[in-house]
C-alpha positions as CSV (number, residue, x, y, z in Angstrom):
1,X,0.0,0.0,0.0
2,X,1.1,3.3,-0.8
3,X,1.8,5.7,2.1
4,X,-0.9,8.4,2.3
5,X,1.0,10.4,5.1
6,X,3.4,13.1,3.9
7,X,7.0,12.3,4.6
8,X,8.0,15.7,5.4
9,X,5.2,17.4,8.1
10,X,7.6,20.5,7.8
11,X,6.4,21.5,4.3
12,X,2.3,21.4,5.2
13,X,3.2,24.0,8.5
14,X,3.4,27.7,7.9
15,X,7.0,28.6,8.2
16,X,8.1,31.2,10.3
17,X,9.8,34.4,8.9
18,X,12.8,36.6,10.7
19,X,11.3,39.4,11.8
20,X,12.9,42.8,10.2
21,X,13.6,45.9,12.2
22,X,15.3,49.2,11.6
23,X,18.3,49.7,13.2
24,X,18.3,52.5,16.0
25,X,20.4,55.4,14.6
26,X,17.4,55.2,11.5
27,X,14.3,55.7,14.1
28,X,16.3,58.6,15.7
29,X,16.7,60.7,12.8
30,X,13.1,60.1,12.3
31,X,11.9,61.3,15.1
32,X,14.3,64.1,14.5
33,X,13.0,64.8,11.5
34,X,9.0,64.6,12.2
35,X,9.9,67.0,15.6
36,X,12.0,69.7,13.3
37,X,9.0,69.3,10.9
38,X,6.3,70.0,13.1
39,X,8.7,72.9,15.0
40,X,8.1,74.7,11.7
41,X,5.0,74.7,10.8
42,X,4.6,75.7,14.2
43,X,6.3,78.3,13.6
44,X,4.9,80.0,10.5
45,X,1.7,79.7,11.7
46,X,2.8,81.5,14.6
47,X,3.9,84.3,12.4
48,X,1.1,84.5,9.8
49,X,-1.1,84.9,13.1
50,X,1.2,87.6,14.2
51,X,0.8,89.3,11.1
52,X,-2.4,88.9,10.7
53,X,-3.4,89.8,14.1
54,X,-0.9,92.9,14.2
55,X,-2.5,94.0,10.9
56,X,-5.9,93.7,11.9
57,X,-5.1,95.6,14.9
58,X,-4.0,98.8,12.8
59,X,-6.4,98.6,10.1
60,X,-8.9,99.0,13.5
61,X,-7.1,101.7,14.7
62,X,-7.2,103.8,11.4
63,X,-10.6,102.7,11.3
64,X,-11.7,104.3,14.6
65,X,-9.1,107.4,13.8
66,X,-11.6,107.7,10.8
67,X,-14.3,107.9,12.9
68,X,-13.3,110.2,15.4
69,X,-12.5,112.8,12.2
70,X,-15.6,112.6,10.7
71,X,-17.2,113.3,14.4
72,X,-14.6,115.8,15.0
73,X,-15.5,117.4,11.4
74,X,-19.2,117.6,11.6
75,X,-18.7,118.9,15.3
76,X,-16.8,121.6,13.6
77,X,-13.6,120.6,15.7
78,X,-11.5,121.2,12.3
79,X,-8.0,120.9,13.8
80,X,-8.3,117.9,15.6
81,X,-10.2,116.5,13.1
82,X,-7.4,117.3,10.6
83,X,-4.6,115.7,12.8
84,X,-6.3,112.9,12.9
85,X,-6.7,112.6,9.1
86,X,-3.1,113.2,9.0
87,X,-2.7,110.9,10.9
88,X,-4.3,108.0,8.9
89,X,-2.6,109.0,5.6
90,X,1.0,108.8,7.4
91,X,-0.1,105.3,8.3
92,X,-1.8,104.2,4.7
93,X,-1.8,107.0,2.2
94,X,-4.5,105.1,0.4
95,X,-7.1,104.8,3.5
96,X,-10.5,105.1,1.5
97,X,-11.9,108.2,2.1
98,X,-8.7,109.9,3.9
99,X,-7.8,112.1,1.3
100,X,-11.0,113.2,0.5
101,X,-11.9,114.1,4.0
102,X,-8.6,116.1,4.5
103,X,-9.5,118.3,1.5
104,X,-13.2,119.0,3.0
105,X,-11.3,120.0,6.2
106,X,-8.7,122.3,4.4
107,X,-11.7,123.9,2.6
108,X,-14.0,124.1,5.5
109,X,-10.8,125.5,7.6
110,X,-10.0,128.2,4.8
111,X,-14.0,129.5,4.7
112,X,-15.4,132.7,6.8
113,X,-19.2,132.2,6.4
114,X,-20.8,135.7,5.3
115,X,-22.0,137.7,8.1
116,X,-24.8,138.9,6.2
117,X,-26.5,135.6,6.3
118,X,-25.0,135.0,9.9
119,X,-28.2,135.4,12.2
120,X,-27.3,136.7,15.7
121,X,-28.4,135.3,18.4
122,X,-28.6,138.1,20.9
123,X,-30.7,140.4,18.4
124,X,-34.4,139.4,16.6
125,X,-35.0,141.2,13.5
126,X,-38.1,143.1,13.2
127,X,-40.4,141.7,11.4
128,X,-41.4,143.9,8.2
129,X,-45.0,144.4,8.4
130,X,-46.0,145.5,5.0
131,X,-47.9,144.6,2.7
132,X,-46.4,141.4,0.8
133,X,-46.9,143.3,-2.7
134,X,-45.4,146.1,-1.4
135,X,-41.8,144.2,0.0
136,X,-41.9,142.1,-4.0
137,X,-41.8,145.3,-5.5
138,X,-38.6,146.3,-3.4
139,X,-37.5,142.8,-3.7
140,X,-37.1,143.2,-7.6
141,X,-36.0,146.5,-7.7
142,X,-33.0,145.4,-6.1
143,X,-32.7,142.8,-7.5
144,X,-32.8,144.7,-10.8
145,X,-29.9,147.2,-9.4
146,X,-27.9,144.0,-8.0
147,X,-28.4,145.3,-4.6
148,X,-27.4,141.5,-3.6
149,X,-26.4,142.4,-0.4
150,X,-29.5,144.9,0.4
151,X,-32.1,142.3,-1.2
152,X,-31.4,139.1,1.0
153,X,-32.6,140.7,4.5
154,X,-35.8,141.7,2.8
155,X,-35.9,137.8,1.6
156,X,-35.2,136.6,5.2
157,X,-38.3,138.7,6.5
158,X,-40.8,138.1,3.6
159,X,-39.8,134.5,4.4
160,X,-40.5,134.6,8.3
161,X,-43.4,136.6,8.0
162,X,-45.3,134.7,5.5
163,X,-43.5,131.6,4.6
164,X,-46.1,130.4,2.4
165,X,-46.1,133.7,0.0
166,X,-45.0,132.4,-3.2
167,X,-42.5,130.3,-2.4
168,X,-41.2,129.2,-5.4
169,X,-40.6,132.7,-6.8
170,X,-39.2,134.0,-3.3
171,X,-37.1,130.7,-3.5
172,X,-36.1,132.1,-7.3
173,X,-35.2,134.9,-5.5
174,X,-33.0,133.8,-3.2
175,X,-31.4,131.7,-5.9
176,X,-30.2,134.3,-7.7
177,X,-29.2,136.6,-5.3
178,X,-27.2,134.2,-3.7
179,X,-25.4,132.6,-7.3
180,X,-24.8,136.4,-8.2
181,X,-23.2,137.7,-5.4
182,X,-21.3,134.4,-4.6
183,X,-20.1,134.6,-8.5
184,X,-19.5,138.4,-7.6
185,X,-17.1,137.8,-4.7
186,X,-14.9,135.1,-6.5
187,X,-14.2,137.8,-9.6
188,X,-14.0,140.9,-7.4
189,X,-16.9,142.4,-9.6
190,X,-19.2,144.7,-9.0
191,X,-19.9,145.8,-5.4
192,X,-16.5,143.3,-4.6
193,X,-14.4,145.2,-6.7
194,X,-11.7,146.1,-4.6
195,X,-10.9,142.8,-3.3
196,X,-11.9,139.4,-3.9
197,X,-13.5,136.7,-1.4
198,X,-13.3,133.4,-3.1
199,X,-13.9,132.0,0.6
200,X,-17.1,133.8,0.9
201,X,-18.4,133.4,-2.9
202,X,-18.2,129.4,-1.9
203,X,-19.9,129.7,0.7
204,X,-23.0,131.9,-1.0
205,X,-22.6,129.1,-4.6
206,X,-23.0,126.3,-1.7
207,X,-26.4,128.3,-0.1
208,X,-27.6,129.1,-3.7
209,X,-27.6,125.3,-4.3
210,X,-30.2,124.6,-1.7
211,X,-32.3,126.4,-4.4
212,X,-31.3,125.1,-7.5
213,X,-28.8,123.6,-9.2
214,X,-26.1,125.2,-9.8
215,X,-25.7,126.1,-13.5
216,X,-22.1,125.3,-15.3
217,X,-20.5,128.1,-14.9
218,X,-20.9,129.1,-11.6
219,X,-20.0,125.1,-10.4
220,X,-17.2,125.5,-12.5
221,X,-16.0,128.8,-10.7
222,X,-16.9,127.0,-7.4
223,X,-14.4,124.0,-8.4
224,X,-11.6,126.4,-9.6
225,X,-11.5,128.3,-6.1
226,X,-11.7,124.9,-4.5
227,X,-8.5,124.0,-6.3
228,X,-7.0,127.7,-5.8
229,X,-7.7,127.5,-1.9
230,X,-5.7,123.6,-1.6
231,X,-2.9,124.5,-4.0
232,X,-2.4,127.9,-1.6
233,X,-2.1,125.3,1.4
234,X,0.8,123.7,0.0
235,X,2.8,127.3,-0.8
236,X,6.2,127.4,0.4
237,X,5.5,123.9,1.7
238,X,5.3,121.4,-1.4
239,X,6.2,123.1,-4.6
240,X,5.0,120.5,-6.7
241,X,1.7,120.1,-5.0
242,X,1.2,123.7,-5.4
243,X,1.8,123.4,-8.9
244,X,0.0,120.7,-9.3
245,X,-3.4,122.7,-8.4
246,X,-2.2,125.8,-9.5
247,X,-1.8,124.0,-13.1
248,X,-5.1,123.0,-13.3
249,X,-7.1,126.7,-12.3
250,X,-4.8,127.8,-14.6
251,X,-5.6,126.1,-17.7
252,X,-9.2,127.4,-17.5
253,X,-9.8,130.8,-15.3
254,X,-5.7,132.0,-15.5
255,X,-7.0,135.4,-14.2
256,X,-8.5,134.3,-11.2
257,X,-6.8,136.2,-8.0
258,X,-7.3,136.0,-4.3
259,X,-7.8,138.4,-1.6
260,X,-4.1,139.9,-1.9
261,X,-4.7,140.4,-5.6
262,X,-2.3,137.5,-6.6
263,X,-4.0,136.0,-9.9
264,X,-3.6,132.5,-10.7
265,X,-0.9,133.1,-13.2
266,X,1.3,134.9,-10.9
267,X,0.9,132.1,-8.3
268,X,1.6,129.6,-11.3
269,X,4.7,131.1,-12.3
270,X,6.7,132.0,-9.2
271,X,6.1,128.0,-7.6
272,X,7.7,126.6,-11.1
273,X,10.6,129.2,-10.4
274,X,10.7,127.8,-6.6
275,X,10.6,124.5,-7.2
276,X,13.3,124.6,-10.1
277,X,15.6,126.2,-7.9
278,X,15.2,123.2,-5.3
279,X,16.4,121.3,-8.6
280,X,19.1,123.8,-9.3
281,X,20.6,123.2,-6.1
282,X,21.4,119.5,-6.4
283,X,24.9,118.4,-7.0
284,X,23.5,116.2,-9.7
285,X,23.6,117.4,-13.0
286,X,21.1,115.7,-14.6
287,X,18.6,116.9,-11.5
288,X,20.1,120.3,-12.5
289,X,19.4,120.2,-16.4
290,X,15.7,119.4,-15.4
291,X,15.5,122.2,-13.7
292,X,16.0,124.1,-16.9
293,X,12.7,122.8,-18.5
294,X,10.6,124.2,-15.4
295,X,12.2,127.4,-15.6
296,X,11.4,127.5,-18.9
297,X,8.1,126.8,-18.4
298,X,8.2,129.3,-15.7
299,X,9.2,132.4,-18.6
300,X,6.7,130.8,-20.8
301,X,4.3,132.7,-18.3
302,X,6.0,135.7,-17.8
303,X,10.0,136.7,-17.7
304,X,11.8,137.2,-14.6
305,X,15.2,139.5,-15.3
306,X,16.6,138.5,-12.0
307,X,16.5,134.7,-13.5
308,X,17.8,135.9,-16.6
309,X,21.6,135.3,-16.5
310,X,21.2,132.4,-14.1
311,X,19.0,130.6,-16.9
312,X,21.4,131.3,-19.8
313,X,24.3,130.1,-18.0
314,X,22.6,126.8,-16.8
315,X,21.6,126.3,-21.1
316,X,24.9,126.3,-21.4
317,X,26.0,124.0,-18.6
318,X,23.1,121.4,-20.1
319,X,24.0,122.0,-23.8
320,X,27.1,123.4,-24.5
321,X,27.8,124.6,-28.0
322,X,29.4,121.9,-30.4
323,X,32.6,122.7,-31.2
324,X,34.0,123.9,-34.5
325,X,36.3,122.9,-37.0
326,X,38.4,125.7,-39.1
327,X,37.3,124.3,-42.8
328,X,40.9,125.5,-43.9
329,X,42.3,123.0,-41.6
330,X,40.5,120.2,-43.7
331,X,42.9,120.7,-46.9
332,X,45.3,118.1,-47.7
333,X,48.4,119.8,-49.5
334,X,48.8,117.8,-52.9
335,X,52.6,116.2,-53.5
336,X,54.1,115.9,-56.6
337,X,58.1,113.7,-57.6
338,X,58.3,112.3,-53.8
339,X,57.1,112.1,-50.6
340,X,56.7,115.3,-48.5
341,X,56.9,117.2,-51.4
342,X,54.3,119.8,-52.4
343,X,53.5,120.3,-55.9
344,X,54.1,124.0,-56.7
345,X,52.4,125.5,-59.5
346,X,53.9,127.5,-62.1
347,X,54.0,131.0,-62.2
348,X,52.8,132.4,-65.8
């Protein structure tokens, strides 16, 4: 009989394998490696947070600095309200809204509201008893003779008499009076002839516009003094600011003036001559040759003979002559029977 029984029982039993481990310098560096790893990520997150926490912290800050100006501003607290506009600009020149809230505050600094429309509170006015009529008639005679400043008390009574006596025309009224005489004191016109008040006339534009709107050219008048007033705050402070605005009144109303009877023109030239001589002064020369083009630009307003010499000598620094050549000194002597010899030719 045949044997039924394996021979060998080894080869039907599972065989045992050597178990394989890592030697112990390999699990160190490991370990090394996965505690270096996560000390790193450890620490960028700690810094993003930082970041992030820091920035969020001074974006709160301007934001709240924001908030106390625009409380300080409609408070009429103008200075504080400016230094805290300041400021924000220092910390992010680009804060929405920053710049455009400092130039409200340099205008709003820079106005003296008319004392005509001024009420005081100590004294009542009396009211005007006529007939209603009888004040419209006066009303448009002055108006007729441009009696602005005369015709606006006689407004304010009709009004607080009778508020309800034709208010649209007494509002047409007003309107004009107020455009007029605002337009008035920005040109020195008229009863403002000796001296203008741009401060004032924007102020009377601004009152005409709870009327009406304002028609194009007296907005545009408005905007040019708006521009006049900013570009004065930077004189003798930032020449190129100043030139900046003044540019830009001048390309459109160059004969506007202010108070001291300095036109826009005038204004315009003398801060291109100021700022070219901060360019003249550097020891660079290519910072000196621009300053040539400004003070060009300068006399293409008006010519200063004190700047004269010091122009003319600085065109030639930037562009000196180009030197030249005696055409004599181009003739090659023709040689005749050897070198060095010149050929002479014969006498008849």
């Amino acid at each position: 009989m045949y044997d039924t029984q394996p021979n060998n029982l080894s080869d039907t039993q599972p065989k045992m394998t050597k178990k394989q481990t890592l030697p112990f310098w390999a699990v160190l560096l490991i370990m090394l490696g996965v505690v270096l790893l996560g000390s790193l990520g450890g620490y960028g997150l700690g810094i993003q947070g930082r970041v992030a926490a820091q920035s969020t912290q001074v974006g709160g800050v301007l934001s709240e600095q924001m908030t106390f100006a625009e409380q300080d501003f409609a408070a009429g607290r103008f200075d504080i309200a400016r230094q805290r506009v300041e400021y924000v600009i220092t910390q992010d020149p680009d804060y929405p809204g920053a710049t455009d809230l400092l130039t409200r505050i340099i205008l709003q600094q820079s106005i003296t509201p008319s004392p005509t429309l001024t009420p005081t509170p100590t004294i009542t006015p009396t009211p005007d008893l006529r007939n209603q009529e009888a004040i419209l008639a006066e009303i448009q005679q002055k108006m007729a003779a441009q009696d602005w400043d005369g015709v606006l008390p006689i407004l304010d009574n009709l009004r607080k008499t009778d508020p309800s006596f034709r208010t649209a025309q007494v509002d047409g009224f007003y309107y004009s009076a107020l455009r007029n005489r605002g337009v008035a004191k920005i040109l020195g016109t008229g009863a403002y002839a000796q001296t203008t008040n741009m401060e004032g006339g924007i102020y009377d534009l601004t009152l005409a516009e709870r009327f009406g709107p304002l028609d194009g050219y007296a907005e545009g008048l408005r905007n040019f003094s708006r521009l006049y007033i900013i570009g004065l705050s930077f004189w003798e402070v930032n020449w190129p600011e100043a030139i900046n605005y003044f540019s830009q009144v001048y390309s459109f109303a160059p004969n506007l003036r202010d108070s001291s009877n300095f036109t826009v023109s005038e204004r315009y030239r003398i801060a291109l001559l100021k700022h070219a001589d901060t360019l003249y002064e550097s020891t660079d020369r290519r910072t000196r040759c621009e300053a040539l083009n400004v003070y060009f630009q300068s006399f293409s307003i008006g010519r200063d003979p004190a700047y004269e010499q010091k122009v003319n000598d600085l065109n030639l620094e930037c562009n000196p002559p180009t030197p030249t050549i005696d055409p004599l000194l181009l003739i090659t002597p023709t040689v005749e029977g050897g070198e060095g010899t010149p050929t002479e030719t014969p006498t008849p």
